[in-house]
N, C-alpha and C positions, 0 to 999 in steps of 0.2 A: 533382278526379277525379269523375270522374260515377258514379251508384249504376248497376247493372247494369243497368236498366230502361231507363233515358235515354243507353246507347253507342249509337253508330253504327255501324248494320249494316254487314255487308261482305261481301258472296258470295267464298267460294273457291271459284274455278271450276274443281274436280276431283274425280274420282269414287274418286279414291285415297285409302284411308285415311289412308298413311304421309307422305303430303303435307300433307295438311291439317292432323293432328298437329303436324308439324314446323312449320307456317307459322301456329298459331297458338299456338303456344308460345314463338316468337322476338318473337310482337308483343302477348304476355301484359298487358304494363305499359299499352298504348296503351288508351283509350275505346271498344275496339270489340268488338262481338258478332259472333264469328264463324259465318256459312252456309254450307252446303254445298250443292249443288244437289239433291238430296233433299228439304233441308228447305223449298225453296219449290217443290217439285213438277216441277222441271226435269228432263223426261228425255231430251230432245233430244240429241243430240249432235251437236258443232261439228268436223266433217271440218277433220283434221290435214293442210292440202293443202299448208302453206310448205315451201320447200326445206332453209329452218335453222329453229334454236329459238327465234329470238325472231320469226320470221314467224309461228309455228304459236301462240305466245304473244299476239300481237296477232289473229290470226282470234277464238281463243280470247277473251280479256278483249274483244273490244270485240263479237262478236255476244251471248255471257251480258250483256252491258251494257245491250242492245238491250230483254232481257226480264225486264229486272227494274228496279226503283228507286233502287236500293243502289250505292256502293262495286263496283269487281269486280275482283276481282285471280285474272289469270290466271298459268299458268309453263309453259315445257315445258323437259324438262333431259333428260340424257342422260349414257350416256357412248361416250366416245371412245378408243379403241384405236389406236397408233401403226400398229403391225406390221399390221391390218386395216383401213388407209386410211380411217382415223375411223368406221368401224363401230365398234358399230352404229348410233350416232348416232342422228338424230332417232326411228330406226325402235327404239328401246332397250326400249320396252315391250310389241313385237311381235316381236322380233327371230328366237323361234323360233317362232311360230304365231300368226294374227289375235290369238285369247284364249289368249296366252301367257300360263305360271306364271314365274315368279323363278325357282321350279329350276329349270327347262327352258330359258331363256334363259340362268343361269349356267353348263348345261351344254354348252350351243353355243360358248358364250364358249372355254371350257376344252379343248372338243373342238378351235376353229380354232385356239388358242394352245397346246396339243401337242407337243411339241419344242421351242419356241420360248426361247432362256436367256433367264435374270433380266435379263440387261442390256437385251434388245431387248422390254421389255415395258411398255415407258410407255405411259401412259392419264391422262386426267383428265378428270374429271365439270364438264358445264355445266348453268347453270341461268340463262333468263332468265326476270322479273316481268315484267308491263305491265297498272296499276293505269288504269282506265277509269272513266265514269260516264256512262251514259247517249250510249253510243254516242262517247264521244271521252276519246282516250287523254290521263290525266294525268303518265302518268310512266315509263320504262319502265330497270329497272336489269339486271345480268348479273354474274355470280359463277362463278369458276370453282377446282379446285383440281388438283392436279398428282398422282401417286400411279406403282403399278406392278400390273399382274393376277397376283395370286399365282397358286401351283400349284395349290391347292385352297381349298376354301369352308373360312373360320376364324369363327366369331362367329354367333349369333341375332339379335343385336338389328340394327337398321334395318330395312330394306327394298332392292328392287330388288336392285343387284349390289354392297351393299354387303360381302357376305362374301366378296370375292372383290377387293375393290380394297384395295391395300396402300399405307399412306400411311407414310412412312417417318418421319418427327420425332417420329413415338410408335411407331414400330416392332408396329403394329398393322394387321389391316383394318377398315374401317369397320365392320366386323358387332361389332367386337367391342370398340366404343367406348359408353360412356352416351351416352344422347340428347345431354345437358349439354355434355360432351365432345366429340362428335360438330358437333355445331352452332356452336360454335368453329372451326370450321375448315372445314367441307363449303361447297361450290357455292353450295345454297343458304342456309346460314346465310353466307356472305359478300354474297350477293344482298338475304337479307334484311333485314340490317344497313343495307343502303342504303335500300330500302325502308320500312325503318322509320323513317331520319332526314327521309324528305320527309313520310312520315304524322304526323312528331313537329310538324315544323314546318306543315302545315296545319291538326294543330290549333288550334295557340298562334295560329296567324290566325284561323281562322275554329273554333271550340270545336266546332259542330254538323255541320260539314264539305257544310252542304244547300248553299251558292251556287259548288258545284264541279258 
């Protein structure tokens, strides 16, 4: 294992807390030093123009790829709503206003779902990666998970409309799961999990990961 001085960088290209969090916490064990675009002065931002989530993910990881040195792993995830013809999908983190809040998006959510019974309320949350370097994609994985939109927001912990998505083999919503827990089984910890077996295996070829 390398001392923390000599890991291999790696840009998370996201300006979300709760992402980055989550995405270097699932690849804790790996050699690498996690960045955020803050930390190397990126304030650019990469127009979300693709039509799905893993188009918006590859704009993403491979222009941040352009302006930096490093590693870059990008994702864009969402969720999706049966009964609201997979709204709010790509658009999940604007879905009530350009600079939406979580509330405010969880309340729109609940406003169009309204009447609507428990049975007609399927949803599940997706998340694609697409790990880049220097402008060409090394890898690109997808995770998704299946659940129902409760009645109302149960749980603090997570992020996004995790209070609000009901996942039933723990008879809980994701608000109101450990991270620990949580990551087990969400979008992106199944994404990640994949992601991490190709970073596992590039190290064990190449330890310093520079002739990628």
């Amino acid at each position: 294992m390398k001392s923390r001085s000599s890991k291999t960088k790696i840009l998370v290209a996201t300006s979300n807390p709760g992402k980055l969090r989550e995405i270097a916490f699932a690849l804790a064990d790996l050699p690498l030093d996690f960045l955020s675009l803050r930390d190397l002065g990126i304030t650019e931002e990469v127009k979300e123009e693709g039509k799905t989530f893993l188009e918006n993910a590859r704009l993403k990881s491979l222009a941040y790829s352009l302006k930096n040195p490093h590693l870059t792993l990008a994702e864009d995830s969402g969720l999706q709503v049966r009964h609201l013809r997979g709204a709010p999908g790509i658009f999940s983190a604007r879905f009530s206003a350009p600079r939406a809040t979580d509330r405010k998006n969880i309340r729109r959510v609940l406003r169009l779902m309204n009447g609507v019974p428990w049975e007609k309320r399927q949803a599940r949350f997706v998340c694609c990666l697409v790990l880049a370097r220097k402008g060409k994609i090394l890898r690109e994985v997808k995770g998704e998970v299946h659940g129902r939109i409760a009645f109302r927001p149960a749980g603090a912990s997570g992020f996004g409309y995790d209070p609000i998505f009901y996942y039933h083999p723990f008879r809980l919503t994701f608000g109101q799961l450990s991270a620990e827990k949580k990551n087990r089984v969400s979008h992106r910890g199944r994404a990640l999990r994949k992601m991490r077996q190709f970073l596992a295996s590039l190290s064990a070829e190449k330890p310093d990961f520079e002739s990628f």
